[in-house]
C-alpha positions as CSV (number, residue, x, y, z in Angstrom):
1,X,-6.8,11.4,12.4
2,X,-3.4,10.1,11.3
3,X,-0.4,12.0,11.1
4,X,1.0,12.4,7.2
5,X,3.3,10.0,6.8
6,X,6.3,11.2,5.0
7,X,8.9,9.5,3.0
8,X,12.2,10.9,4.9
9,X,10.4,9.5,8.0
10,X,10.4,5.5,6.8
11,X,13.0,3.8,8.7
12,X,15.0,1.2,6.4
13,X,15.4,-1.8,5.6
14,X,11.7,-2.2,5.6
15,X,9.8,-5.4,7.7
16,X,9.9,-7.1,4.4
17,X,13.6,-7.0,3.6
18,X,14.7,-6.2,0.4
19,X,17.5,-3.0,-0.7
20,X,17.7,0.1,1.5
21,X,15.6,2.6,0.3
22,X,12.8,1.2,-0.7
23,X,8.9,-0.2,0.6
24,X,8.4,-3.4,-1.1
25,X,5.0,-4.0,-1.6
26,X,2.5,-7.3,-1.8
27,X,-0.2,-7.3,-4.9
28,X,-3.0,-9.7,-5.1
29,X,-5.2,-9.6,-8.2
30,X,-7.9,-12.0,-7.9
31,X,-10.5,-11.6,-11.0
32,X,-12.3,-14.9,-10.7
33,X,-16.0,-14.6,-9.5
34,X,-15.6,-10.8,-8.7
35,X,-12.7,-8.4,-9.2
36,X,-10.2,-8.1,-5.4
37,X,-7.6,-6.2,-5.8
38,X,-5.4,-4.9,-3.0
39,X,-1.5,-3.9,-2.5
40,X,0.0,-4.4,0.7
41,X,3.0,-3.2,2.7
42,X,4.6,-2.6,5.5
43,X,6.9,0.1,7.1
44,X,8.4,1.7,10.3
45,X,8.4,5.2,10.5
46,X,10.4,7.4,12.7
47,X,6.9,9.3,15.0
48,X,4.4,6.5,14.0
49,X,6.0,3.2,15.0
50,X,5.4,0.3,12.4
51,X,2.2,0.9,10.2
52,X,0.5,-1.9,8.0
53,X,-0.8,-0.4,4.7
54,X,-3.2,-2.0,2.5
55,X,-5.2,-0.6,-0.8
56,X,-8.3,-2.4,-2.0
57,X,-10.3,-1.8,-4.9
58,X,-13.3,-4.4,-5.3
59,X,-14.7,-3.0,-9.1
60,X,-16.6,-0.1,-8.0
61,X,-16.4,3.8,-8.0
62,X,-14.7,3.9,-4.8
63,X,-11.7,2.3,-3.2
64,X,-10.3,1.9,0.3
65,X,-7.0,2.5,1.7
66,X,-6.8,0.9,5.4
67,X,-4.0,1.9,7.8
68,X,-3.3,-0.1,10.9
69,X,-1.2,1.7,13.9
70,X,-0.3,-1.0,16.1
71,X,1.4,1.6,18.8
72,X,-2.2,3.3,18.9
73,X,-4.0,0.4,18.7
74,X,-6.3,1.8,15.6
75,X,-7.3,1.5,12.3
76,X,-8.0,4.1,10.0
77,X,-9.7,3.5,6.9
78,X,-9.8,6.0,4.1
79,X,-12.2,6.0,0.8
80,X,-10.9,7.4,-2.9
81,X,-11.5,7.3,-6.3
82,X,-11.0,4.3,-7.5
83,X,-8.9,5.8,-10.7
84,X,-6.1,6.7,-8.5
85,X,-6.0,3.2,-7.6
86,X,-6.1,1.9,-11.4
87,X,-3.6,4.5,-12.0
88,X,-0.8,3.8,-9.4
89,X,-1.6,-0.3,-10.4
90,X,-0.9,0.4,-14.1
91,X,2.2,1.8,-13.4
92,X,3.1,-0.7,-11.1
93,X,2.2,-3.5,-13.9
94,X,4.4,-1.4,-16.2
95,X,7.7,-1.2,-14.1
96,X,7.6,-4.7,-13.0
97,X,7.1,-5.4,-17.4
98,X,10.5,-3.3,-17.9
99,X,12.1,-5.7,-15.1
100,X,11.2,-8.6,-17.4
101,X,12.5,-7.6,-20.6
């Protein structure tokens, strides 16, 4: 089982760049044939090493939250209700509105 991964432990600037402080994350919403969603990112941490995170919902009840550890060589995939996802993606949607206006 992974280790909890917490916050203080993210070493900074993340892989991605961007401002100390924070995880920027990739979002791809693809709603064509069939609903894909997934947010992406990537972090080190202090005890894990770098960690790949990525969240997928597909339209069902259930969603997936995948995490590869590249120093232990595993993947762990986790399952969840898929309203947490819609939840944390609405918000997301609504901060990057405020940036806009």
């Amino acid at each position: 089982m992974l280790k909890e991964i917490k916050k203080e432990n993210i070493i900074y600037p993340c892989k991605r760049g961007g401002p100390d402080n924070v995880v920027e994350t990739t979002l791809l919403l693809n709603d064509y044939d069939w609903i894909d969603h997934h947010i992406e990112t990537d972090f080190k941490t202090e005890d894990l090493g770098e960690i790949s995170v990525k969240f997928n919902f597909d339209g069902g009840k259930n969603s997936r939250m995948i995490v590869k550890s590249p120093k232990d060589k595993l993947i762990y995939v986790y399952t969840y209700p898929s309203d947490i996802f819609m939840k944390y993606l609405n918000r997301s949607q609504q901060r990057a509105r405020n940036l806009l206006l």
